[in-house]
Structure formats: structure tokens, C-alpha cells
N, C-alpha and C positions, 0 to 999 in steps of 0.2 A: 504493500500500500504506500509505503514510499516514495516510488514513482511515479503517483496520479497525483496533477494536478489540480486541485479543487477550483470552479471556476469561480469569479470574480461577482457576482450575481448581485445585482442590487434592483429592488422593485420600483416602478413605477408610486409615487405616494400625490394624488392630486389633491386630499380634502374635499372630494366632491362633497357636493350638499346634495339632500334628497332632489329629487323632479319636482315635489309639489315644493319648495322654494327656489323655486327659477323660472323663471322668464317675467312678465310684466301682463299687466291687462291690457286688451288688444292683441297680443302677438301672436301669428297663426304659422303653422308649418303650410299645411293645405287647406285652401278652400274649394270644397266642392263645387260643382257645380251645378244650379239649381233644376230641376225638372224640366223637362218641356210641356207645352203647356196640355198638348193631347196625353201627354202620361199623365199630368195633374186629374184633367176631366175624365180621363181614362177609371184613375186606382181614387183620387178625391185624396185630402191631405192624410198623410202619414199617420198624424196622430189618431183620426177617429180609427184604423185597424187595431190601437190598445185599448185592450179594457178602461174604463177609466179610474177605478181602484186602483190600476198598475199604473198610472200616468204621474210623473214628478209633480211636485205643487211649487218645486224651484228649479234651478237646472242645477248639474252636476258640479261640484268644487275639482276643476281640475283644472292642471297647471296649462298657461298659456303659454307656450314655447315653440320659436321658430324651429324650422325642421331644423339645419344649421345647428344651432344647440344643441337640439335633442339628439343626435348624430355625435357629437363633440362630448355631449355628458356619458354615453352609453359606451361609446370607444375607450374615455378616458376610466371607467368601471372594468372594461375586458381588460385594459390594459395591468389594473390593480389584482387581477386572478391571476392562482397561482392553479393550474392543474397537470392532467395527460398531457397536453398538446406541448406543454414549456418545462414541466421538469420532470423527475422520476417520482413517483405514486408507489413506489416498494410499500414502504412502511406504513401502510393506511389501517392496520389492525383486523384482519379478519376480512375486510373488505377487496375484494381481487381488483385493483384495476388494470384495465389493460386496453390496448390498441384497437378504437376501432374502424374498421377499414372504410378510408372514404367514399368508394364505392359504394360503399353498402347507404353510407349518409346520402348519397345521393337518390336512391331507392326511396329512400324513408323521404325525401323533402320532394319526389317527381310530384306533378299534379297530379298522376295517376293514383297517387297514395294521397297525400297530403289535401287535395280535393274531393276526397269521398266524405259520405255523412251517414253516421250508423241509423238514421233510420229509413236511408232510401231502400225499395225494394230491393227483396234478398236476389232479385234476376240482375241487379246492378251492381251487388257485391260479390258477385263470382270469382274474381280476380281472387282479391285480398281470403275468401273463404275455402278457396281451394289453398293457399299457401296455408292458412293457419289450421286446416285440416292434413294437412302433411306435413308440419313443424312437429302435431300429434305424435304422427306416424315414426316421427323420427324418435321422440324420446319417449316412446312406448317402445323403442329398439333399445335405446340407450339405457331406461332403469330396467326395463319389464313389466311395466306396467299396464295395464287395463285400456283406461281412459284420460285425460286430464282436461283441464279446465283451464285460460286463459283470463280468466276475468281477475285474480289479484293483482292489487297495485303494486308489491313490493314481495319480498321474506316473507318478513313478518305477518303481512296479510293474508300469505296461504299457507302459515303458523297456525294463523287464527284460523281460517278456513277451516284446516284440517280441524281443529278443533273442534269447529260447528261441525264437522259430520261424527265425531266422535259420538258426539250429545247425541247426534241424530239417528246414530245406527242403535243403540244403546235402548234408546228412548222407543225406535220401532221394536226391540225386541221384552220392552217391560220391565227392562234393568236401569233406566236412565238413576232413581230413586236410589238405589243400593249403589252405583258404580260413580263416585262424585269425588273421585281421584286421581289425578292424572303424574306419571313420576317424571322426573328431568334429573339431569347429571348437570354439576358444578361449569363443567367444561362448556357446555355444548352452548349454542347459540342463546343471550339473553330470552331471546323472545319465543325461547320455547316453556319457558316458566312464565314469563307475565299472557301469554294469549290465553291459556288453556283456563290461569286466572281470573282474564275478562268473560271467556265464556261460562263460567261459573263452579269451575272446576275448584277443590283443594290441590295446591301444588307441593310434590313429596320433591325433595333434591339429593340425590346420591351423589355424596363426597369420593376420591378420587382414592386408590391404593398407593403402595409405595412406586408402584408402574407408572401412575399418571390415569391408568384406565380406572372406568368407573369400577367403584369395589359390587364383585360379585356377590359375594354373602350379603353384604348390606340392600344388593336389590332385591334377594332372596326375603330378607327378613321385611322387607314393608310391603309386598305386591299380598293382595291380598282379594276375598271378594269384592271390594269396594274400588280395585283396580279398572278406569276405563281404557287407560293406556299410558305408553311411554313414548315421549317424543322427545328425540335425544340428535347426537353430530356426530357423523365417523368418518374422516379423523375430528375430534375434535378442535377445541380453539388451540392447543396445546401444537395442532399436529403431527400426535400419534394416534397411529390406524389401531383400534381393534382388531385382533386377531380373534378373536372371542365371540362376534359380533352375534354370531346364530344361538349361541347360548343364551344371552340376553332374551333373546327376541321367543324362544321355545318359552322362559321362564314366565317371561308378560303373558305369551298367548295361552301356556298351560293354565294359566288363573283368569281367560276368559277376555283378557286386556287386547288393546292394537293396539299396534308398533309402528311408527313411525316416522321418518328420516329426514333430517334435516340437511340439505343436497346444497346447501345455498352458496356453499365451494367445494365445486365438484372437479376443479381443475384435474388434480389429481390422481383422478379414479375414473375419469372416461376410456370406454372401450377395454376397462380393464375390469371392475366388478359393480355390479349392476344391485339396486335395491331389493326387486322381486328373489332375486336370489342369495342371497341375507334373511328370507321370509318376511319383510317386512310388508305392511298391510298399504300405504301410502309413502307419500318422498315430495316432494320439492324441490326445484332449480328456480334459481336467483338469472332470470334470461339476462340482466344490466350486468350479472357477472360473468358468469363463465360463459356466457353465450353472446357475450361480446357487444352489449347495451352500451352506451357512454353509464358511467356511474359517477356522481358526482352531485351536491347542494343538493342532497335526499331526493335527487331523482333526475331521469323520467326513468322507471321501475317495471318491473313483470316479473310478478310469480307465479311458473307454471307447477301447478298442484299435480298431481298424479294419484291414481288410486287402483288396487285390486278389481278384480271383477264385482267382490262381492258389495263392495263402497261406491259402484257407479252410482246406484240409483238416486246417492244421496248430494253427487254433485252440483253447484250453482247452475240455473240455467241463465241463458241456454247452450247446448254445446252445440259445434259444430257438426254435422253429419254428412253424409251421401247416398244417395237411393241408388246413383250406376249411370244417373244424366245431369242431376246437378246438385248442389252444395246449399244444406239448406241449416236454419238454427231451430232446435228441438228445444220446443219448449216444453211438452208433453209429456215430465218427468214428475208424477204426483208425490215422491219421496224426497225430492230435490229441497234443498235448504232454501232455497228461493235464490235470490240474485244477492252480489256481496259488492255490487260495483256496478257504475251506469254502463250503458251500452254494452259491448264487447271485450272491456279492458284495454289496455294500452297495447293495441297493434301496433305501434311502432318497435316496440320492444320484439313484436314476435316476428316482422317485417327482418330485422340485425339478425334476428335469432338462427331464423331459417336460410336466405342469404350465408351465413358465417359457417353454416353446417353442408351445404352445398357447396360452397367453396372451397373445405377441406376434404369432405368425403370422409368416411368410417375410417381411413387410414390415419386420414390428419388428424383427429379425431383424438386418436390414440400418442399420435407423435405430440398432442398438445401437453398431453399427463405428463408422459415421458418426460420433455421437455420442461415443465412445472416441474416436479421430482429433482431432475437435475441439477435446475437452478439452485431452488433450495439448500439442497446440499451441500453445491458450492458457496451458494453465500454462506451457511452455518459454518463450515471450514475456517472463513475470512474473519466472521464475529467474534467466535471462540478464541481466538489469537490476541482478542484486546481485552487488555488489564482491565476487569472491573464488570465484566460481563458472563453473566453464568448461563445454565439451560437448566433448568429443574425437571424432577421426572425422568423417569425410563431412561437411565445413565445407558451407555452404549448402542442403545435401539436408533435407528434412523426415521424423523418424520418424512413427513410426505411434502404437502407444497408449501406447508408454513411452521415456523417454529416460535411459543409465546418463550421469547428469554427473558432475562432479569439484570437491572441494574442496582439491586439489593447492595453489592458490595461498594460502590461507589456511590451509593448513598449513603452509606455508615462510614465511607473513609473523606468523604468530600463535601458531603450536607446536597449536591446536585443530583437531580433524581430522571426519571424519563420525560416528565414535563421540560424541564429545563433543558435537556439532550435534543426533545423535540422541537423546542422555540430556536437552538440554537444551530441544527440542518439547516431550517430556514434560508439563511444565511449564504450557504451554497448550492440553492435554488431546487432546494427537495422540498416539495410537499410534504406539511406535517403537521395536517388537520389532526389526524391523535395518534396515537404507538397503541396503543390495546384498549380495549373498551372496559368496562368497569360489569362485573366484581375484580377486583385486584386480590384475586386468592394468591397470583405468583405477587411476590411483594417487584413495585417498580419496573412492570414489566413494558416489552414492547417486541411487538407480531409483525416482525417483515411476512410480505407476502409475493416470492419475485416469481410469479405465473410468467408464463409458455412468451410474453409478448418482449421482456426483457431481454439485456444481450448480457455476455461476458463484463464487457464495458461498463454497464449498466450497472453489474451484481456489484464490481471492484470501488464505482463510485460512491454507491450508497453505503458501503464498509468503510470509503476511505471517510466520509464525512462522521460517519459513528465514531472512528477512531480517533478524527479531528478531536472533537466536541470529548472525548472524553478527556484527551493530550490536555487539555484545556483547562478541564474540570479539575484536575488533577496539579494543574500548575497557579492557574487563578478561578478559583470554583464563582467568586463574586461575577468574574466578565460571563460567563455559559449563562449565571441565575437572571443577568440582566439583559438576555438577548429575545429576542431579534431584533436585530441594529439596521437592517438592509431592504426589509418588509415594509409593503403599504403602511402597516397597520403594527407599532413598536407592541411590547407585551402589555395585555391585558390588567390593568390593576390588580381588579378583584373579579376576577374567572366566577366566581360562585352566583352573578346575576342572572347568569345561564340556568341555573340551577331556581332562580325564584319568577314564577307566572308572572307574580306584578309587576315586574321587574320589567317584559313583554309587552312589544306593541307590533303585532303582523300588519298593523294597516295605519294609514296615514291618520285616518279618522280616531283610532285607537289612541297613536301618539301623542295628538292635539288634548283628546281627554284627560292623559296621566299626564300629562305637563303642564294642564291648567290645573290638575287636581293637588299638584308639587307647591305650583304657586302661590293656592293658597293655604297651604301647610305652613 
């Protein structure tokens, strides 16, 4: 690591002001222009087609700004991002990012695509219905599964999904009452403990053995009749692979429970082992991850859900189908959970999805894991070498495409911790929106994750910046605790306003509220 040069990377920093504080009254980018006057007498004024309940009683508060500005404010915002396209995304914790092909962004923005509207006739959506019926086909090849569903927004959402059919299969069979238990492991995806939660679930959590894998005996001793199921991550956030994995899965289904996988980085394991064959009952893929989505500002997103045979009936409608002459959406599912999202879900995602899986073929498919694997390794090789950096768990065993390590030691010998390590990449133009997601079971941990799109180059820079930042730590722990020096946006005072709703304003109107409400405090 000696011999890489860290680059010289400094951001853009404008102080832009919001849009609703700029421009002036009067100022227009475009003005339309107005009807003719046989369209007037034609359709008659606009407003009498609204309701008049839905009609403004004032007009909209919105900002007056020349196009010109409006141009110059939004450039100089791109300019202030830091993501895929400008640095390395290794270290994003659990989250894969990766390249994706602009070809494919071209697909997604044609008028072909980007001009359709989910509720024109289904003879008008044949294009887009045939693709998202063979995106199916494809990872009904890939886990083993049944059928799947395209309508979640994100993971999480067809966490949650999964969930609701859980209740729902349970609930057709007279056990909903008795089975109000779902288990999760320490490791595995946050939001496989908080959805099952919101759907009304108790949530059991099996802590981890001296391996890292969840403890067998422990999932032994809580599954019970009151078991609906286990939704869990293999490899975990740790990743390491279960080797184990169908013991688990026999031990839930022998007490009556589904089992359930959480796929949402699957880099690893494509074309190499499949869900249905693990026994699992359903599974999940993250399309914005490993199916080569942009990911990024929590979204644009798609969780495609998958399920067993015997769990079709109880998926979102509608799914896609085919009679042998055209592609139609099947609503006429009387076990179906109903709908978990408007129209269709985010076809844009499944538009990258299918596209990205065409373009490699079941071969490339395979070379994508492989290649994820690889990297990994090498980079774990590079990390390992610097003072202050551990791997906790399953000493000798190899992960898969990501490894959670630990700056435990060099936070007891320096006070600088992963926080600090990650403000301080910054710096040499890595992305380092977070190292690990929270519970922080490994103490000061952080989850590179260098997937199939990274090079050699790539692996060596983001170790040589770790190594930087620790050099540092090590020599002046005060300069690492006070950075990022080179960022739009210096560190964060107090991080924890993140952490409080009120604190919260998603809309301009919101804003205006809690700042005259400040005022008069």
C-alpha cells in the first residue's frame, strides 16, 4: 500500500440555499403558452374538469425562478454528491453498490419505458409485461422458486411482505392465534426483526456461537408451537456462509414454522446455491443491489419476493401471467394479501434487473459471485495487515463477499473509532455515508463490501485510504476526530438530530412550521 497514491480530492462546497429561497416575484423559467381559442370552446376552462372540493382557494407557494437558476442551483447540488459515478462505494455496510451499465439507463429513460402509464390497457402494456414476466422466469431459475411478486418498494418491504403472508398462511390454516412468533438471528438483516414486528409478530433473536453462526441449540430451545417462522441472512452481515443452513431450516419446519431468506446480497451465491434448495419456504432479492439498480438517497428500490408453491396463493396482486397469446395481470387471487404498493411496483428496477441478467447470461451470472468472493478476499488480505484492525468470529474460515471487521483496538489505543475513520476517507474521495449499520454487536465495526463491479485498483485504494486514516489516528488521533476537511459539508456537530423526529422537516411547509415554532420558544 505504499505505493498508491491517495488522490488529492477536494469537494465542491456552494452553500446552496433551499429552491423555495431563491428567485424573486415575477420570475419565470417558462411560460406557456395559452390555448387556442377552439380548444378553449372545445374542453371550456380547465378548472371547471376539478371537482370543486379539490380546487385551491389560493395558489401554490412556490418558488419563482428563472430557468437559468434553476439549472445553476440543481448543477451546483450534483456537483456537492458524492456517489458511484465519482468515487469508490466499497465501504457502504451491507449495502452492494455497484456499476450500472448505461445502456441499461438508457432502456429505463426510452419513451418506450418512461412514457407508459400503469393504468393504460393491459393490450398497451405488453412490452414492459412480457419483460417483467421473464425477469420471473429468470429468478424462479436462480433461487427455485414458485412464483414472485414485483410490487415491493425496497428489502425491507418484501421483509415485510413476507411477513404478511406469514400471518396469512397461518391465519388460512386456524393457527394464526397460537403461532405469534417469528425468530431472527443477531446477524442477519435489521429488518428482518423490526417487519415481522410491525406485522404483529413477537420477535425471538438468536445470538451468535463462538463460529459467528447462529447458535444451534439456542434455536433449538425457543422454536416452539407458537413458532410462525424464521427469517434470517446467509451469509450473514458478518459474511460467513452457513454450512448448516438445512439444519436450521428442518428445525423451524419440524415445529410447523416457514423459513425464510433474506437474499438482499446475493452477490455471492448466484448460480452457485439456490434458496429452494436450502428448503426454504420464500427468499428475497434487493433488484437496486445485486441486480444492478442504481442504489443510492434510499432509493429508486425493488424487492422481488419469491415464494414456494404452496405460498402463491397468498401473494400481492396482481401478478403477472400468460395464457400462450398475451400477458395479462391476475387479479383473481381470493387468498392474496391484497396489494402492498400502487400500480405495479417500481419497473424501473425490474426494466436494470432483466436487461443486467440478459447481458450476462447464467455464465456471467456465476463469474459475478466468483468475482465478488475474490475480491473480498483480497481486500481482507490488505485490511488484516493494518495495525489496529481485527475480524471477529470464525478465526481461519473464509467469508464470502463481505467481511463486518472491527476497529475495537484502535479505539482503546487512540480514542478514534469507525465514525471518525469514516469522516476521515472522505477526504480521499470514498464515499462514507456509514461502515456498518447499527446493532454494533462487533464493537467499532465497518462492512466493506467490494462486489463483482470493482477492480484490483479499486480493492488496493480503498485499503490504502483505511491504512491512511489509521497512520493518522495513530500519530494525531485529534486531526482523523476532526475531519472531513475537503467535503461539501465539514462534520456534523451533533449527529444525534438524525436520531430525533422533531428535529425533521421532509417539506418546505414542514420547515416554515418548526422554525416559527423555534421562534417563538
Amino acid at each position: 500500500m505504499k505505493d498508491i497514491k491517495l488522490k488529492r480530492y477536494h469537494g465542491a462546497s456552494w452553500a446552496e440555499p433551499l429552491i423555495m429561497e431563491l428567485g424573486r416575484k415575477g420570475e419565470r423559467g417558462i411560460i406557456p403558452p395559452k390555448a387556442d381559442q377552439e380548444v378553449r370552446d372545445t374542453v371550456g376552462e380547465a378548472s371547471s374538469l376539478i371537482p370543486s372540493n379539490m380546487q385551491r382557494k389560493e395558489d401554490a407557494n412556490l418558488p419563482e425562478v428563472s430557468q437559468y437558476h434553476v439549472l445553476q442551483h440543481y448543477l451546483r447540488l450534483s456537483q456537492e454528491t458524492m456517489g458511484m459515478e465519482t468515487g469508490i462505494d466499497i465501504g457502504e455496510g451491507t449495502c452492494t453498490m455497484k456499476y450500472s451499465p448505461k445502456m441499461h439507463e438508457q432502456l429505463v429513460r426510452s419513451d418506450k419505458m418512461a412514457a407508459l402509464h400503469p393504468l393504460q390497457p393491459e393490450e398497451h402494456l405488453q412490452g414492459i409485461l412480457e419483460i417483467t414476466y421473464q425477469l420471473e422466469q429468470f429468478l424462479k431459475e436462480i433461487s427455485g422458486m414458485h412464483r414472485f411478486s414485483f410490487q415491493p418498494g425496497g428489502g425491507s418491504h418484501a421483509v415485510y411482505t413476507n411477513a404478511c403472508v406469514m400471518r396469512k398462511y397461518h391465519e388460512s390454516r386456524g393457527e394464526l392465534e397460537q403461532r405469534d412468533e417469528v425468530i431472527t438471528t443477531i446477524f442477519s438483516h435489521p429488518c428482518d426483526a423490526a417487519t415481522p414486528a410491525t406485522a404483529g409478530f413477537k420477535v425471538i433473536t438468536v445470538m451468535p456461537d463462538a463460529n459467528g453462526y447462529p447458535d444451534l441449540d439456542a434455536l433449538k430451545a425457543v422454536v416452539s408451537e407458537r413458532t410462525a417462522g424464521i427469517m434470517f441472512t446467509n451469509p450473514e452481515d458478518t459474511g460467513i456462509y452457513n454450512p448448516r443452513v438445512a439444519e436450521y431450516v428442518k428445525v423451524v419446519h419440524d415445529a410447523g414454522g416457514l423459513c425464510f431468506y433474506d437474499q438482499a446480497n446475493a452477490n455471492g451465491i448466484l448460480g452457485i446455491a439456490r434458496a429452494f434448495d436450502a428448503g426454504f419456504d420464500a427468499c428475497h432479492f434487493n433488484l437496486h443491489k445485486t441486480f444492478s439498480s442504481p442504489h443510492g438517497c434510499e432509493g429508486p428500490a425493488g424487492g422481488a419476493y419469491g415464494v414456494r408453491e404452496e405460498l402463491a396463493p397468498f401473494l400481492p396482486v396482481p401478478l403477472v401471467d400468460f395464457d400462450g397469446e398475451k400477458y395479462f395481470l391476475d387479479y383473481d387471487r381470493p387468498l392474496s394479501i391484497g396489494k402492498i404498493r400502487s400500480f405495479l411496483g417500481n419497473l424501473e428496477c425490474v426494466m436494470r434487473a432483466y436487461a443486467w441478467i440478459m447481458s450476462l447470461g447464467a455464465d456471467g451470472l456465476r463469474t459475478v459471485a466468483e468475482t465478488s468472493v475474490l475480491n473480498n478476499n483480497y481486500l481482507d488480505k490488505l485490511l488484516m495487515e493494518i495495525k489496529g484492525v481485527s475480524r471477529p468470529y470464525a478465526e481461519g474460515k473464509r467469508r464470502l463477499e463481505q467481511v463486518r471487521y472491527s476497529l475495537e483496538q484502535l479505539k482503546e489505543e487512540t480514542g478514534v473509532g469507525t465514525e471518525d475513520v469514516r469522516n476521515r476517507i472522505i477526504d480521499f474521495g470514498i464515499q462514507g455515508y456509514w461502515m456498518s449499520h447499527h446493532p454494533w454487536i462487533v464493537a467499532e465495526p465497518f462492512t466493506p463490501e467490494p462486489c463483482e463491479t470493482y477492480s484490483k485498483a479499486d480493492c488496493d485504494y480503498w485499503a490504502a485510504a483505511i491504512h491512511q486514516a489509521v497512520k493518522e489516528a495513530y500519530e494525531n488521533p485529534e486531526f482523523v476526530m476532526n475531519a472531513p476537511y475537503n467535503q461539501a459539508i465539514g462534520k456534523i456537530k451533533d449527529p444525534s438530530v438524525a436520531e430525533d423526529p422533531n428535529k425533521w422537516a421532509m417539506t418546505w411547509r414542514a420547515y416554515q412550521k418548526k422554525y416559527r415554532k423555534k421562534e417563538r420558544e
